[in-house]
N, C-alpha and C positions, 0 to 999 in steps of 0.2 A: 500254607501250613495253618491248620487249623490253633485256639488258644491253648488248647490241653496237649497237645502235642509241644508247641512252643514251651511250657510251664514243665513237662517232665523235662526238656531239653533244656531247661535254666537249674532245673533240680541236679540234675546228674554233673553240671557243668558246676556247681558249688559244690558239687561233695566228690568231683573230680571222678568218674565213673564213667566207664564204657555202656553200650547195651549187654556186652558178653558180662560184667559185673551188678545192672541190675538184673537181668535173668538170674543171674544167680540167686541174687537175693530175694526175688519174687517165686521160683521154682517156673516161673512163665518161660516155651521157648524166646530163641534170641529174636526167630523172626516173626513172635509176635510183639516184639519190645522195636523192632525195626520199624514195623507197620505202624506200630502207637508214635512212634518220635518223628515217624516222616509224615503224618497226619494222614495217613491212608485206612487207620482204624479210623473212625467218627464216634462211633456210641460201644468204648467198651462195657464191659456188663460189672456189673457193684463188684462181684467177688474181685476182677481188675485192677478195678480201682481203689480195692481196699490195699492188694498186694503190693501195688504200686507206692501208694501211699508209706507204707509200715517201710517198707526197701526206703523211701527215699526219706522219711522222718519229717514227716508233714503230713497235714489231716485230709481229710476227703475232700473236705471244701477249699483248703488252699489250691487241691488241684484240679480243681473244677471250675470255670470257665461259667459264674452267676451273672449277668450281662444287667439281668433287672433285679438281683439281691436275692431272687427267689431257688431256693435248690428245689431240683426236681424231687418229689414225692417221694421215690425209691432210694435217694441216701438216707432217706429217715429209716433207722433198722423198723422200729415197731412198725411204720406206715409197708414197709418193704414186704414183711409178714405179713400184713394181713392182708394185703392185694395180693400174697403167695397161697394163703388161706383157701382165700375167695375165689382162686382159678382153680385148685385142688376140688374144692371143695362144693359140688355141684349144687345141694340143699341150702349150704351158708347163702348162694349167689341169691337161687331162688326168694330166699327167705330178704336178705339188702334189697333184692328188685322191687320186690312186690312193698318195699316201704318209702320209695322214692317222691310218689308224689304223695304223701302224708303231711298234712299241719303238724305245727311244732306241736298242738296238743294232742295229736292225736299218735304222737312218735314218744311223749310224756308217758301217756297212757299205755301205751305196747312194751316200754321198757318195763313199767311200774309192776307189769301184767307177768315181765319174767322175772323182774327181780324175786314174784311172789312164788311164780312156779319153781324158784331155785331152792327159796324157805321150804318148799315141801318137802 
């Protein structure tokens, strides 16, 4: 069993809870609440995990499984968004590529350049 799986399985066991009671409370089938507790889900998706969390009364990162302290990029709502953006969003992508390998002065200068085009 996976540690996020173990961690809903300590949740539900403190606040005395079946899977047919967190499905309830998450609006998630029972047998994706099955899957998640017997570690056979791996990488549920943020919305999951939020559901999960709000049901069992504990934050994202209580139930997340940070090995080296670092939460992966997508619990961050704003970070989440904008890699949501960026896939959406054909030109945003174009426009981040083409600034990848730019000096810091020269990423100074590109910003500087729209902050002016915004003033227009």
């Amino acid at each position: 069993m996976n540690g996020f799986a173990q961690k809903i399985r300590l949740y539900k066991a403190k606040l005395d809870i079946s899977n047919k009671d967190l499905a309830e409370r998450t609006g998630l089938p029972v047998t994706t609440i099955s899957r998640i507790c017997s570690g056979n889900t791996k990488s549920p998706t943020l919305n999951t995990v939020k559901l999960l969390a709000k049901a069992l009364d504990c934050s994202v990162e209580e139930l997340m499984d940070y090995t080296d302290g670092v939460a992966p990029y997508f619990f961050d709502e704003t970070t989440a968004s904008l890699a949501q953006e960026l896939k959406e969003n054909k030109e945003l992508k174009v426009l981040l590529d083409s600034t990848r390998d730019l000096s810091p002065e020269d990423i100074k200068t590109v910003i500087d350049m729209i902050n002016m085009l915004k003033r227009n």
